[in-house]
N, C-alpha and C positions, 0 to 999 in steps of 0.2 A: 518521398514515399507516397504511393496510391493510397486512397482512403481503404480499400480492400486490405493493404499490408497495415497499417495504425490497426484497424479494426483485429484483426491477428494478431500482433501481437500487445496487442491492448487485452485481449481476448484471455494470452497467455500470465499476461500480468496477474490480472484480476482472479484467474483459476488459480495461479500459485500462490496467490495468497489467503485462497479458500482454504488452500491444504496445509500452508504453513501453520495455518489457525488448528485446525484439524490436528497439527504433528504435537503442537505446542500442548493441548488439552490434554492428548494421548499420553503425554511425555512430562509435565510439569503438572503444578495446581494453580496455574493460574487464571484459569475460568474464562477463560475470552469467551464470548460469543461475537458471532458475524453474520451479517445479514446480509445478502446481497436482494436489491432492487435493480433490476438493469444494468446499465452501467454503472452502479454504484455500490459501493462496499461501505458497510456503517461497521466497525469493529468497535464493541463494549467491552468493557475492564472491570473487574469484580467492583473495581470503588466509583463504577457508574461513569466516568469518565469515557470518550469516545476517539477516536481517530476515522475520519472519512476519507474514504480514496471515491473518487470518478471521475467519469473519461469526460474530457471537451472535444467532442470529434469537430467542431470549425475548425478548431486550432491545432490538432491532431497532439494533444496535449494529454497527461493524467494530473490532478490536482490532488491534493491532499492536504488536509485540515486534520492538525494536533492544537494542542494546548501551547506547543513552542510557535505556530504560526500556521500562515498557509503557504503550500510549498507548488511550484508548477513546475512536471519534469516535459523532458522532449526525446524523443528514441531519437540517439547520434548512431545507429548500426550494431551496434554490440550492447547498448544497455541501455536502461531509461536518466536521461540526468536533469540533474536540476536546470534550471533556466537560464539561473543564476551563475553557475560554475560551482556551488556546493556542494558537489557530490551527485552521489547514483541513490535510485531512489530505497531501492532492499536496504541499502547500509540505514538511509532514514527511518524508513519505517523500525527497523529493528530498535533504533538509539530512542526514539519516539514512544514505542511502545514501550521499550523496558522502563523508560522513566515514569510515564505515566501510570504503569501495572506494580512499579516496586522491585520489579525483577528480573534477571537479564532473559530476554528474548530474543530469537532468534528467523529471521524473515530472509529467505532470500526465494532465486529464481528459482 
């Protein structure tokens, strides 16, 4: 992948997850707020608790930091996955968030 195509959809990531934030507020009470700096998404949880996503453009990488760990995904063509082979990173996010907020949420592309 070009740094041009990471940056896209790295781009795309990080906006869908503005809006999932966005959908979840509209739609539940669970109070998220989201900050983004850059490449960098800080998502806060009513009980103060945090989950950080941002991009490692050397490594053409998204990182992410919950309370279960830190996680580093890699766009394989069709989704962002873990590093590791644990999964794709929405399903994360989403399992990450609900535990940390108390409640089920829901995060995808």
């Amino acid at each position: 992948m070009t740094d041009t195509e990471y940056l896209d959809r790295a781009e795309a990531l990080l906006v869908a997850i503005e809006l999932a934030c966005d959908r979840i507020n509209e739609l539940t009470d669970a109070d998220i707020d989201n900050q983004r700096v850059g490449g960098m998404i800080t998502i806060t949880f009513a009980n103060h608790s945090q989950i950080i996503v941002n991009l490692q453009k050397p490594l053409q990488e998204v990182w992410m930091a919950a309370r279960a760990g830190g996680f580093h995904y890699r766009y394989d063509g069709q989704a962002w996955m873990d590093t590791k082979g644990q999964g794709e990173f929405f399903a994360h996010l989403s399992r990450y968030a609900s535990e940390q907020s108390g409640q089920s949420l829901t995060f995808s592309s």
